[in-house]
N, CA and C atoms of all chains as a GROMACS GRO file, in nm:
protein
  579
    1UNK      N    1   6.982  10.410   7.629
    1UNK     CA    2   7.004  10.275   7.683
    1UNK      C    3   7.114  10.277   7.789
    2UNK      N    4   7.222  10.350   7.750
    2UNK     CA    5   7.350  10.344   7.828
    2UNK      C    6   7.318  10.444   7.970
    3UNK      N    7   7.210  10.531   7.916
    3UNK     CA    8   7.182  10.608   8.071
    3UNK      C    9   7.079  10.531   8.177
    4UNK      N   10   7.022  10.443   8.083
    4UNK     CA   11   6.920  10.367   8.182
    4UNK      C   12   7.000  10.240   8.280
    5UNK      N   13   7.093  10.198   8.188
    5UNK     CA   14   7.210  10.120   8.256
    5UNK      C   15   7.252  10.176   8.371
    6UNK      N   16   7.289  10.316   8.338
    6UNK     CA   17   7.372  10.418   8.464
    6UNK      C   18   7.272  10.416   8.563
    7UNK      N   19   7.155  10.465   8.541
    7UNK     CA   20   7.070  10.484   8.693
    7UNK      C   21   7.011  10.343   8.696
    8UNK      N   22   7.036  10.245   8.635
    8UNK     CA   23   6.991  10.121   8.736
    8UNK      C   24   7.120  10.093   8.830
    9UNK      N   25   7.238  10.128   8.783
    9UNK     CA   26   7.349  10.073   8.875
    9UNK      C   27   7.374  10.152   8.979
   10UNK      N   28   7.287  10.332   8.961
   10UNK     CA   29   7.302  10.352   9.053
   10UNK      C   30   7.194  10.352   9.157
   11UNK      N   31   7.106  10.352   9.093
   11UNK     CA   32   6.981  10.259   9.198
   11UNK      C   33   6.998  10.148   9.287
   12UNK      N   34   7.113  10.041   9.224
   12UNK     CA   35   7.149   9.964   9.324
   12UNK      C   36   7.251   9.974   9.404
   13UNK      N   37   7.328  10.058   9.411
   13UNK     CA   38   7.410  10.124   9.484
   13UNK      C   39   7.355  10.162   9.644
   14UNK      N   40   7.464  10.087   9.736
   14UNK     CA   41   7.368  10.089   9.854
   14UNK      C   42   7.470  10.188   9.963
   15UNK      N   43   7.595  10.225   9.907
   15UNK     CA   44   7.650  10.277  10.033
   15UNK      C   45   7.685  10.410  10.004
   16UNK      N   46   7.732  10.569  10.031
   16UNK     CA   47   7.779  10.634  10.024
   16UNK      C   48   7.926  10.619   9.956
   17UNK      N   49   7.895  10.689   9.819
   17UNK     CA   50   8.086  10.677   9.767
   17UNK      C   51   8.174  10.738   9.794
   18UNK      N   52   8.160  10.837   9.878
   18UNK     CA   53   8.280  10.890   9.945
   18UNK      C   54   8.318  10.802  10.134
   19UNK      N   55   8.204  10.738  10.134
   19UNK     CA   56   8.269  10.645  10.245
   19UNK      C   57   8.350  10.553  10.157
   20UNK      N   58   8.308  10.466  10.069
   20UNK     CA   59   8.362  10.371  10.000
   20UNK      C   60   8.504  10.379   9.951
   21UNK      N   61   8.530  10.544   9.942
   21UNK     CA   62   8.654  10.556   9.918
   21UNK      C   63   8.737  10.605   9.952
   22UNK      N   64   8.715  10.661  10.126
   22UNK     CA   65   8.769  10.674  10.263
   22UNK      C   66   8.793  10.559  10.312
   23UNK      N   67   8.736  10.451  10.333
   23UNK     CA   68   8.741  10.286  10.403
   23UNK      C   69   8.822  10.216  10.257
   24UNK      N   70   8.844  10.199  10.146
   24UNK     CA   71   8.916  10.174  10.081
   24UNK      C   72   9.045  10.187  10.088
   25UNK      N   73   9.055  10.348  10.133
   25UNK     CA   74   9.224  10.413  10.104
   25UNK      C   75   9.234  10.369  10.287
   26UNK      N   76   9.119  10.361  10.354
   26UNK     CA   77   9.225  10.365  10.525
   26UNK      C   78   9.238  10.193  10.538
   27UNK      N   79   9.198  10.120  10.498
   27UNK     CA   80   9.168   9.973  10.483
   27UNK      C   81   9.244   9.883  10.344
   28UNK      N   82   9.297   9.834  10.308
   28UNK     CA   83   9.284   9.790  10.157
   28UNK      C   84   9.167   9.669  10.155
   29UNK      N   85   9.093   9.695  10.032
   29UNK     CA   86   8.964   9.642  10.022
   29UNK      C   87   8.830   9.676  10.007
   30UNK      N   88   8.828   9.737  10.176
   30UNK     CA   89   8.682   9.746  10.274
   30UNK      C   90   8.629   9.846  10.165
   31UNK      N   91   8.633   9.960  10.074
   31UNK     CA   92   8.537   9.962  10.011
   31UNK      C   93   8.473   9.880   9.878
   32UNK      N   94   8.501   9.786   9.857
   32UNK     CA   95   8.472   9.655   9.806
   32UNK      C   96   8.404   9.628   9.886
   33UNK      N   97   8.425   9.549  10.011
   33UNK     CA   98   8.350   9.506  10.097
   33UNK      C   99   8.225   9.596  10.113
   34UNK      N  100   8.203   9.694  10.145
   34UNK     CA  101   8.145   9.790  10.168
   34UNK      C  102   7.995   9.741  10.085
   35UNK      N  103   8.064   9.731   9.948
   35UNK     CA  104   7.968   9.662   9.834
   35UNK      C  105   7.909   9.524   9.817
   36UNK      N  106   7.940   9.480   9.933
   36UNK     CA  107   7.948   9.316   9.949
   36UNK      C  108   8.027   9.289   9.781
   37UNK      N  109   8.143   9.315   9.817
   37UNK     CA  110   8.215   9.234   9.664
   37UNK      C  111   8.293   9.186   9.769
   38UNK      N  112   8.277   9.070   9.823
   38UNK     CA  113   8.346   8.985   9.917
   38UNK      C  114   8.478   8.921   9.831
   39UNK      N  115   8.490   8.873   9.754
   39UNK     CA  116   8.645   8.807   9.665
   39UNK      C  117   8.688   8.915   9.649
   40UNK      N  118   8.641   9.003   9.565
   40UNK     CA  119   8.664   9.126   9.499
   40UNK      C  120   8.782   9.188   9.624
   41UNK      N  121   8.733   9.236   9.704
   41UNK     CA  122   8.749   9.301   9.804
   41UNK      C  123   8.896   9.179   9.908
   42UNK      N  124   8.827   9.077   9.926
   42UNK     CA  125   8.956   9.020   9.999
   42UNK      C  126   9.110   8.982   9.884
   43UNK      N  127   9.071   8.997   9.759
   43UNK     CA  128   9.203   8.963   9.640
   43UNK      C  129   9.256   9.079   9.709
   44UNK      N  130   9.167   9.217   9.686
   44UNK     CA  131   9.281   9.333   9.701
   44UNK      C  132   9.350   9.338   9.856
   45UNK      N  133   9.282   9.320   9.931
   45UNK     CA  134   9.329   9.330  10.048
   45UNK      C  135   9.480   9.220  10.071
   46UNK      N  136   9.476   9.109  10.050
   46UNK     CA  137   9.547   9.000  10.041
   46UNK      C  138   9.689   9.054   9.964
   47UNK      N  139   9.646   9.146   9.900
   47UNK     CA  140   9.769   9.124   9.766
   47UNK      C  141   9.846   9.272   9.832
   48UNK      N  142   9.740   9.386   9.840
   48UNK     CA  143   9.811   9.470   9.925
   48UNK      C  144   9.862   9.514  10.058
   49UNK      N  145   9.822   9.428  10.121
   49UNK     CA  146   9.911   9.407  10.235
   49UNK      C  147  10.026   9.332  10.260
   50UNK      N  148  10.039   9.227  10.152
   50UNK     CA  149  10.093   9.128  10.152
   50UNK      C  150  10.233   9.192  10.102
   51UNK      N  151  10.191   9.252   9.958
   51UNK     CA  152  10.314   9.329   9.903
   51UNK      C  153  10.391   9.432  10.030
   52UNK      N  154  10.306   9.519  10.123
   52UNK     CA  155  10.339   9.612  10.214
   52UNK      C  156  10.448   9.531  10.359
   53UNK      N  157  10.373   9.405  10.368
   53UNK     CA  158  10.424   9.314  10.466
   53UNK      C  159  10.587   9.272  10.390
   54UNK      N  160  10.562   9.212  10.270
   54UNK     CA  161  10.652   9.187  10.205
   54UNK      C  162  10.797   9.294  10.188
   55UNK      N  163  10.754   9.425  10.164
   55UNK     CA  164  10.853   9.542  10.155
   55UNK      C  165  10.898   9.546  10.297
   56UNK      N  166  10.837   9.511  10.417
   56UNK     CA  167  10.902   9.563  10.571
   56UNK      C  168  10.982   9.422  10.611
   57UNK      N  169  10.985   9.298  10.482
   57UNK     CA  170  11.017   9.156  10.550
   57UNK      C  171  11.155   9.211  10.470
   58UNK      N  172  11.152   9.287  10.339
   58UNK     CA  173  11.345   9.291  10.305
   58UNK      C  174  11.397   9.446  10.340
   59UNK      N  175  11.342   9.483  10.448
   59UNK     CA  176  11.396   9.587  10.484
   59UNK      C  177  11.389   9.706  10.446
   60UNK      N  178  11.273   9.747  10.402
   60UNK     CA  179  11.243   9.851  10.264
   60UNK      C  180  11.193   9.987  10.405
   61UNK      N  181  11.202  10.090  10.350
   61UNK     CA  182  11.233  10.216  10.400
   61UNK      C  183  11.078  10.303  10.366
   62UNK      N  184  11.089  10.338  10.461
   62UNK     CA  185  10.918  10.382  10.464
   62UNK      C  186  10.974  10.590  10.508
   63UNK      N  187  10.878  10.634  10.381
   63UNK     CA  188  10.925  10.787  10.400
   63UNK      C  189  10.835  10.844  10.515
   64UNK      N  190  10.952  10.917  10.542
   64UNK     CA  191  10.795  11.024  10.605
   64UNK      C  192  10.852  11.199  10.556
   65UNK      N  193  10.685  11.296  10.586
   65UNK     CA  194  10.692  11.362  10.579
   65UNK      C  195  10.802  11.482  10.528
   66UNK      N  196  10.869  11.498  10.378
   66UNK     CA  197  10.932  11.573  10.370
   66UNK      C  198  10.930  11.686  10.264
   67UNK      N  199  11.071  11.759  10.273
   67UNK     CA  200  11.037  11.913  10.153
   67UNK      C  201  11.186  11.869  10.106
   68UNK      N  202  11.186  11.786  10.058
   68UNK     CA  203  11.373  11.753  10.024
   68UNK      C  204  11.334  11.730   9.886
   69UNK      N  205  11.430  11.586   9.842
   69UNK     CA  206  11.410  11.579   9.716
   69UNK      C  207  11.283  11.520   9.633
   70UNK      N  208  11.251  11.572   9.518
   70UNK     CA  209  11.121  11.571   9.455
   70UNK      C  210  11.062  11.408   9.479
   71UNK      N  211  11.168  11.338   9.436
   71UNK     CA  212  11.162  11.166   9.382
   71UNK      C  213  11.082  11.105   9.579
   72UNK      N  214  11.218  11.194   9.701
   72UNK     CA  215  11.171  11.182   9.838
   72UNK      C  216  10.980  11.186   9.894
   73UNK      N  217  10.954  11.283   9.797
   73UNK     CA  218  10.861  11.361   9.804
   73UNK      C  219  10.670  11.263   9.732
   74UNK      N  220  10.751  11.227   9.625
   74UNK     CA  221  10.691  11.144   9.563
   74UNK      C  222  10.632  10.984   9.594
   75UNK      N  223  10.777  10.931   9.657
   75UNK     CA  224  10.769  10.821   9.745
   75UNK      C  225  10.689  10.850   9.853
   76UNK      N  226  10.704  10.965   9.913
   76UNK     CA  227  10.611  10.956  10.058
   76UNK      C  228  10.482  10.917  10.018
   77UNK      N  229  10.438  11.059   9.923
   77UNK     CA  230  10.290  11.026   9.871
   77UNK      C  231  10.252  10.892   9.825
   78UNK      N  232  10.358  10.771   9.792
   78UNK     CA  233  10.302  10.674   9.730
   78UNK      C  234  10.260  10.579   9.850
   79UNK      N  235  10.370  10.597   9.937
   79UNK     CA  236  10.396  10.512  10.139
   79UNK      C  237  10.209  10.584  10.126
   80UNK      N  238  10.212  10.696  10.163
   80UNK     CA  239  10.088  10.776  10.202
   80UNK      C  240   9.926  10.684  10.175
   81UNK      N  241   9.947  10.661  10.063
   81UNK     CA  242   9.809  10.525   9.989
   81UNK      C  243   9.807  10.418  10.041
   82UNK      N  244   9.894  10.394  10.125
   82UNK     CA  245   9.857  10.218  10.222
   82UNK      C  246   9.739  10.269  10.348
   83UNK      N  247   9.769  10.431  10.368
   83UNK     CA  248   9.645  10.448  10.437
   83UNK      C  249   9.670  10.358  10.575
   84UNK      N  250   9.601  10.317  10.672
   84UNK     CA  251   9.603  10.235  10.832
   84UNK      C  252   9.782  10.184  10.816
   85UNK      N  253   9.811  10.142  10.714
   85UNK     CA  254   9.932  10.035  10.753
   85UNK      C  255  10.049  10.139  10.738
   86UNK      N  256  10.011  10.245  10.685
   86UNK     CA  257  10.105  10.361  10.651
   86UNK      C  258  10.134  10.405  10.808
   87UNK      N  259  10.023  10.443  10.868
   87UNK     CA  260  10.013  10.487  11.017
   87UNK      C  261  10.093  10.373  11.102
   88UNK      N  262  10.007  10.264  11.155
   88UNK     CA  263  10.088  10.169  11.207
   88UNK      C  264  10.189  10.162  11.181
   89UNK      N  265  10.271  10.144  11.085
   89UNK     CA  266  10.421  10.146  11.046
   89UNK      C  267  10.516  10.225  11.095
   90UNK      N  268  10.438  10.367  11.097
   90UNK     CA  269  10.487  10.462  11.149
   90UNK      C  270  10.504  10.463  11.314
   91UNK      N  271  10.381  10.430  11.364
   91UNK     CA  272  10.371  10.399  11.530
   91UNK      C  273  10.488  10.333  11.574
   92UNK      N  274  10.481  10.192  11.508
   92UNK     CA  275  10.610  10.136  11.546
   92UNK      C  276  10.729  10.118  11.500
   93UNK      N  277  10.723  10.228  11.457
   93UNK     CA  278  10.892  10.270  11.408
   93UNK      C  279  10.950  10.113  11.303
   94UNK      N  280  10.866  10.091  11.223
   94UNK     CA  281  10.906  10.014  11.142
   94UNK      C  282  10.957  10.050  10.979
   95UNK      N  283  11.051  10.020  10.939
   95UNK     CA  284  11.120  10.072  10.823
   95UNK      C  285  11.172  10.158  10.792
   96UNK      N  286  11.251  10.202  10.920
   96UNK     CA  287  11.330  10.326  10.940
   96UNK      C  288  11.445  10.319  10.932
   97UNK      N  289  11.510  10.204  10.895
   97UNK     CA  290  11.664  10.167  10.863
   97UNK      C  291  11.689  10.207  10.750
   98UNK      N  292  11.860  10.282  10.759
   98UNK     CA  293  11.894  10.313  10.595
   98UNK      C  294  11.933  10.149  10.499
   99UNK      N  295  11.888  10.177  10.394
   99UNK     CA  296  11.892  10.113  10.252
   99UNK      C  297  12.077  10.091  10.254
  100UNK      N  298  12.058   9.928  10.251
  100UNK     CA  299  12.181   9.895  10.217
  100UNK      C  300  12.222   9.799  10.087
  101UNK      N  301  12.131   9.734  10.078
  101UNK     CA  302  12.110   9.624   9.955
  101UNK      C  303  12.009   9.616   9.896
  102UNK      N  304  12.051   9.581   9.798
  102UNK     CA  305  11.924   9.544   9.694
  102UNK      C  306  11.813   9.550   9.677
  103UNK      N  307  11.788   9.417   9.748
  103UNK     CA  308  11.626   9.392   9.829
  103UNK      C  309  11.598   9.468   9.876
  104UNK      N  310  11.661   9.555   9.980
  104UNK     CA  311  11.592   9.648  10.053
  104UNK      C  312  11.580   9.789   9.990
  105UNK      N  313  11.615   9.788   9.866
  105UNK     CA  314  11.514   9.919   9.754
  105UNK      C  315  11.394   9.821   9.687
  106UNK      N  316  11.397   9.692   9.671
  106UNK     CA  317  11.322   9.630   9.632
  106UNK      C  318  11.261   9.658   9.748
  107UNK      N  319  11.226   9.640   9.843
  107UNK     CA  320  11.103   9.647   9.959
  107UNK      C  321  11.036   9.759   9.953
  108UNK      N  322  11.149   9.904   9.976
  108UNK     CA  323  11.081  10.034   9.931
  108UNK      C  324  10.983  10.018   9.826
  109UNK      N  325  11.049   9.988   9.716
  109UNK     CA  326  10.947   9.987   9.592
  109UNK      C  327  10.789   9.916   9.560
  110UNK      N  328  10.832   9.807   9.663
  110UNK     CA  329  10.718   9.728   9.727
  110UNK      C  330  10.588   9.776   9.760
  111UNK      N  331  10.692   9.855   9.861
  111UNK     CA  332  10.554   9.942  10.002
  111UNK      C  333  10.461  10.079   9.898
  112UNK      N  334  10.598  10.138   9.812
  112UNK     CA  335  10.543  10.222   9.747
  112UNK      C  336  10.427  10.164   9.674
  113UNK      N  337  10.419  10.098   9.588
  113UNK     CA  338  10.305  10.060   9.449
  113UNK      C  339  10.213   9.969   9.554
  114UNK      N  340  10.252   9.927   9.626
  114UNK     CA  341  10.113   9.877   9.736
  114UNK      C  342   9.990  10.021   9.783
  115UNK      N  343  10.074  10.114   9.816
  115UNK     CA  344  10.004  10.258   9.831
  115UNK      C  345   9.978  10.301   9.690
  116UNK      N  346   9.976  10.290   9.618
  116UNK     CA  347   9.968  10.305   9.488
  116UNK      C  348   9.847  10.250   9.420
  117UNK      N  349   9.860  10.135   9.484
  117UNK     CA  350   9.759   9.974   9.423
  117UNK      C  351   9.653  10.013   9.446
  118UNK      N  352   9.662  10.097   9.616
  118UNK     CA  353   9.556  10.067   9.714
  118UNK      C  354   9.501  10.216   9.655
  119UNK      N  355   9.547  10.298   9.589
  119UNK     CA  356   9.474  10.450   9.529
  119UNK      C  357   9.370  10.370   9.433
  120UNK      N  358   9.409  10.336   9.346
  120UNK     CA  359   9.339  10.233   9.227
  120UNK      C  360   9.239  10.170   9.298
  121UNK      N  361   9.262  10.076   9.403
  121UNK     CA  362   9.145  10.013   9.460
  121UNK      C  363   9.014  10.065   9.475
  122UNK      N  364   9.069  10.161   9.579
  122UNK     CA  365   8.968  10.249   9.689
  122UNK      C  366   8.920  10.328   9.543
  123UNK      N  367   8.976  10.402   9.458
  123UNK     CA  368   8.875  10.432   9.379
  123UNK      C  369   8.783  10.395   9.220
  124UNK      N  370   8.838  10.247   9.236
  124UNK     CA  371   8.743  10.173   9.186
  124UNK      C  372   8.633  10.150   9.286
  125UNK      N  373   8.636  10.124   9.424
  125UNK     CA  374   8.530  10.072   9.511
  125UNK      C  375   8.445  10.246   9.485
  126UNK      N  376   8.504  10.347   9.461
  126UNK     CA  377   8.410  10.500   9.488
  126UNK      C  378   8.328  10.470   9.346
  127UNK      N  379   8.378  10.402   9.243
  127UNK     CA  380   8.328  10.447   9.083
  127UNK      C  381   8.195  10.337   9.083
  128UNK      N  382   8.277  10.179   9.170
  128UNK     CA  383   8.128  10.085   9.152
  128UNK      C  384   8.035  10.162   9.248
  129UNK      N  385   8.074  10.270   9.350
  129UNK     CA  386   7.957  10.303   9.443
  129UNK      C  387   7.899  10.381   9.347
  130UNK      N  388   7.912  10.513   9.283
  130UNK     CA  389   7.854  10.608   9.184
  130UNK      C  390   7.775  10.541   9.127
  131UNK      N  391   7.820  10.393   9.061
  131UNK     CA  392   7.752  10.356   8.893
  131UNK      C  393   7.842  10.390   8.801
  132UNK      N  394   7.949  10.447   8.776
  132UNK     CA  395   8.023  10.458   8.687
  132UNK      C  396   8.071  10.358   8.656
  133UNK      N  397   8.115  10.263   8.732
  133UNK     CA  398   8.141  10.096   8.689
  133UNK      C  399   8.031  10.036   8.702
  134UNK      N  400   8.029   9.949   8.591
  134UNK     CA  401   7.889   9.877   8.599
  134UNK      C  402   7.898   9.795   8.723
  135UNK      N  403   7.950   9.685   8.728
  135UNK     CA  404   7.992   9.555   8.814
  135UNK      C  405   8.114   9.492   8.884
  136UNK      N  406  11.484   8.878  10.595
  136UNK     CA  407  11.377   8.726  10.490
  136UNK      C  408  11.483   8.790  10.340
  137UNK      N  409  11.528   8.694  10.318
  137UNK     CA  410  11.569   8.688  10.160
  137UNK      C  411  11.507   8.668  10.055
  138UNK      N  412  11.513   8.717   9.943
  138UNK     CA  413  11.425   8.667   9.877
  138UNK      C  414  11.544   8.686   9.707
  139UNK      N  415  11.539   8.616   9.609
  139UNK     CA  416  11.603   8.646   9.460
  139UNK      C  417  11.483   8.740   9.426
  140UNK      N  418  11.641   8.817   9.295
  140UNK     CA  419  11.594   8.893   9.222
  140UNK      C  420  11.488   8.860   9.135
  141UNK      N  421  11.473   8.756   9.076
  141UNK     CA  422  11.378   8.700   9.037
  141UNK      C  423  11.247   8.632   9.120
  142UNK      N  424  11.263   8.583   9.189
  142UNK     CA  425  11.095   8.593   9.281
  142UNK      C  426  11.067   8.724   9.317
  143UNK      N  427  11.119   8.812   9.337
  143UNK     CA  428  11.087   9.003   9.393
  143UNK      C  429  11.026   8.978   9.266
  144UNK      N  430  11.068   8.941   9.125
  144UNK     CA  431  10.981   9.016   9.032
  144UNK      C  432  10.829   8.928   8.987
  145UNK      N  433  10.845   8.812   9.048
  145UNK     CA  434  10.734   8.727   9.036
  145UNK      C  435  10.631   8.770   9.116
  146UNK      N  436  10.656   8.799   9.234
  146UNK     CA  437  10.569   8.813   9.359
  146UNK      C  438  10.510   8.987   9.321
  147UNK      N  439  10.588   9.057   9.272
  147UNK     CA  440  10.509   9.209   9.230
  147UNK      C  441  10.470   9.183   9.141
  148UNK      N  442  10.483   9.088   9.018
  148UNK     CA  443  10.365   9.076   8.877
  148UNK      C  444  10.257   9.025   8.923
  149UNK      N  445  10.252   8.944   9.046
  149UNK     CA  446  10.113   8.819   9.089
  149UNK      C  447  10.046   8.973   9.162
  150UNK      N  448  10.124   9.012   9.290
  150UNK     CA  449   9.995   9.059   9.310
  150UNK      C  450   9.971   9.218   9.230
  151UNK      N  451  10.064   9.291   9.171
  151UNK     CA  452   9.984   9.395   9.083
  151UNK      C  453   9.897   9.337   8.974
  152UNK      N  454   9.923   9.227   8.901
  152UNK     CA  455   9.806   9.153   8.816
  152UNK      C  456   9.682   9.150   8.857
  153UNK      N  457   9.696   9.088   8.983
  153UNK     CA  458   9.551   9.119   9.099
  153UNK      C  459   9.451   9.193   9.097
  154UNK      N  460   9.548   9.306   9.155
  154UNK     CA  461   9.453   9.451   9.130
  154UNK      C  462   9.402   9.502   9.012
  155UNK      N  463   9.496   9.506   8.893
  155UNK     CA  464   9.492   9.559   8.799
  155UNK      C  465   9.407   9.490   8.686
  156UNK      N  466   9.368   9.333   8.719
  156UNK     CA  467   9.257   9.250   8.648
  156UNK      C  468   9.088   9.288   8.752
  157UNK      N  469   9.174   9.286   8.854
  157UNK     CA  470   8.982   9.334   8.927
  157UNK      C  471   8.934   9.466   8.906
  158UNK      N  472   9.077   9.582   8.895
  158UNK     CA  473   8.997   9.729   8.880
  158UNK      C  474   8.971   9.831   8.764
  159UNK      N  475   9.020   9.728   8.670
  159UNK     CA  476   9.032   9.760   8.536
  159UNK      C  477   8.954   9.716   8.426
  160UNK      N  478   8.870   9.606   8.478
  160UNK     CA  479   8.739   9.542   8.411
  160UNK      C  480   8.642   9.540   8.491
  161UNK      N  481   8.542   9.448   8.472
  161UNK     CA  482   8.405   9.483   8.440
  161UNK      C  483   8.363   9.323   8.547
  162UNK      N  484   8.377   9.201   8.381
  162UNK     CA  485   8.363   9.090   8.377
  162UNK      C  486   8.443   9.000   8.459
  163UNK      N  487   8.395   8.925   8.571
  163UNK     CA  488   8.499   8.814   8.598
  163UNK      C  489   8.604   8.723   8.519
  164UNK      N  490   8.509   8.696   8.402
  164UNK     CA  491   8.592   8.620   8.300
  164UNK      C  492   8.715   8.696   8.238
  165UNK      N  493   8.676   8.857   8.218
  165UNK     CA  494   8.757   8.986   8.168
  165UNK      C  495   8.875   8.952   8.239
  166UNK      N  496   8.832   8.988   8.392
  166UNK     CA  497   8.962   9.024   8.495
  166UNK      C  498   9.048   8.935   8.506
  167UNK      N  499   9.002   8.774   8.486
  167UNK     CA  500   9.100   8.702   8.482
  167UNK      C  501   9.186   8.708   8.347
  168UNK      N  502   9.149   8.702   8.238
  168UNK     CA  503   9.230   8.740   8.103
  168UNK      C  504   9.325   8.809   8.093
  169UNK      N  505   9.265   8.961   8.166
  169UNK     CA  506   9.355   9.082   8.209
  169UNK      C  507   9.472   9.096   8.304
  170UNK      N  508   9.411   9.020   8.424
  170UNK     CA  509   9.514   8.995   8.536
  170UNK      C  510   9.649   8.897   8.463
  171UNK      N  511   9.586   8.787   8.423
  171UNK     CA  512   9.704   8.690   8.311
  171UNK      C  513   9.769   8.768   8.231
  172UNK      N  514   9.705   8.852   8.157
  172UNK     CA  515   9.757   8.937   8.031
  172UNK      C  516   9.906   9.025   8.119
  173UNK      N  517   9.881   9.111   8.244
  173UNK     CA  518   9.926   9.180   8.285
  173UNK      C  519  10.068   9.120   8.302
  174UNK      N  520  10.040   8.974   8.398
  174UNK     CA  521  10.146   8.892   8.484
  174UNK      C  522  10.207   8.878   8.366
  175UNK      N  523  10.222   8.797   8.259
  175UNK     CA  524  10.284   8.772   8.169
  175UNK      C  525  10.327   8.865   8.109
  176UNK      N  526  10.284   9.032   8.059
  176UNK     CA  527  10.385   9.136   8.027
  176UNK      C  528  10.470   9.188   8.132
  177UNK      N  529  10.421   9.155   8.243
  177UNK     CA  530  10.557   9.217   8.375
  177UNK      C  531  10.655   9.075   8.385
  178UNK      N  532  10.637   8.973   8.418
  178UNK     CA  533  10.804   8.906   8.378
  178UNK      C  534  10.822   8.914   8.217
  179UNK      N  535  10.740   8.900   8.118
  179UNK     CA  536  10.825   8.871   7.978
  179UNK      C  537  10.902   9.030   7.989
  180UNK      N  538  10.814   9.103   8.011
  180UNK     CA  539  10.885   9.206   7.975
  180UNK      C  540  11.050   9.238   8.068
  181UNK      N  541  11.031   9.183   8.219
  181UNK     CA  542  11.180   9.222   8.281
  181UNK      C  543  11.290   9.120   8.209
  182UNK      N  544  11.227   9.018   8.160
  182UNK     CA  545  11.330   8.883   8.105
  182UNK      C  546  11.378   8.949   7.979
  183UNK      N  547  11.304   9.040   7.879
  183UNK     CA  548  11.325   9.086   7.798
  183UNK      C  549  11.431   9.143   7.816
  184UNK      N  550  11.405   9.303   7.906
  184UNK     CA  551  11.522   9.374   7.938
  184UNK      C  552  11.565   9.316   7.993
  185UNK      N  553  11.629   9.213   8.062
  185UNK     CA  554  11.749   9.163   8.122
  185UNK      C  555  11.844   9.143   7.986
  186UNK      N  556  11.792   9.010   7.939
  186UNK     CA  557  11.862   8.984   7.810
  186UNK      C  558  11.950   9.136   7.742
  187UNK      N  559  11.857   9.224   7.722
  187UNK     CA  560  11.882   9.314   7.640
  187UNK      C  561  11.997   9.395   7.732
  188UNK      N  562  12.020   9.410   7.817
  188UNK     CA  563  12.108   9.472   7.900
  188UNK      C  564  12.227   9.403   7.934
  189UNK      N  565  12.204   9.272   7.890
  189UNK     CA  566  12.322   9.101   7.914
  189UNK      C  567  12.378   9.162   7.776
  190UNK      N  568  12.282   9.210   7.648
  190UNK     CA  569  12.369   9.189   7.562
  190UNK      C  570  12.420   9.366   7.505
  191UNK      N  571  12.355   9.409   7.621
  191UNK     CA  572  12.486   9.585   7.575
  191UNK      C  573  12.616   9.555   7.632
  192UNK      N  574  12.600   9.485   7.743
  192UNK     CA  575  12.707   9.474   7.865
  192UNK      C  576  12.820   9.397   7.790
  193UNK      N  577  12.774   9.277   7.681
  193UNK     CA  578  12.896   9.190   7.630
  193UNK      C  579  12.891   9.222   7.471
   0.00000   0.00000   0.00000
């Protein structure tokens, strides 16, 4: 029963899941969208950009590329999961000020779990493409 | 842009609730339960440890 479930969901499965979860991680959302999960898809987008917008509005510190400390290292990879806004950010030299207050580790922490959010997203949008999620 | 320590923690329970009610269930009806379930253990839980750290401190 539970396998006939699986290949009907993936019978209806209309897009490639490794696009779904390339346009997920470079987009927040679009592999939702991808699926026509139109709410689905604009909640995440809304919430993770918003959080990412939110981390660059208190001054939060965006890593780049390093071999320093582990925790340094870790943060990048998390910056790394916003995917497009990770790049842009970078283009324009946004969030490159050192950390002086509060808020502005609160913003870091922000930007981080937004790249974070957006790993979770994009591969929920790859699992509803498979059939591994039902709906 | 300013924001309190306490809205920073409102505004990261709303939208990680978000995600974490849409990519973690199934059911619409689910995700909303879940997303609620979530929001409400991320502030009870920082109000918790606050308290609890108000009362090592005194």
């Amino acid at each position: 029963m539970a396998t006939n479930v699986s290949a009907q969901a993936r019978a209806q499965s209309t897009s490639f899941p490794a696009m779904a979860l390339i346009a997920g991680w470079l987009i927040p959302g679009a592999g939702h969208f991808l699926q026509r999960k139109w709410i689905r898809g604009g909640l995440l987008m809304v919430s993770i950009v918003a959080m990412f917008i939110i981390g660059l509005a208190l001054k939060g510190k965006i890593y780049s590329p390093n071999t320093g400390d582990l925790l340094d290292i870790l943060n990048f990879a998390g910056d790394l999961g916003n995917g497009l806004l990770y790049v842009l950010a970078r283009i324009f030299d946004l969030g490159q000020v050192t950390v002086q207050v509060a808020t502005a580790d609160y913003g870091t922490k922000f930007m981080v779990v937004a790249g974070l959010l957006n790993i979770i997203s994009a591969v929920d949008a790859h699992s509803l493409a498979t059939g591994r999620k039902r709906s | 842009m300013t924001i309190s320590h306490f809205g920073a923690v409102l505004l990261f329970a709303l939208f990680t609730s978000i995600v974490f009610g849409i990519t973690q269930r199934s059911e619409p009806r689910t995700m909303i339960r879940f997303g609620a379930f979530c929001f409400v253990l991320f502030v009870g839980g920082t109000i918790a440890a606050s308290w609890i750290m108000w009362m090592i401190k005194h």
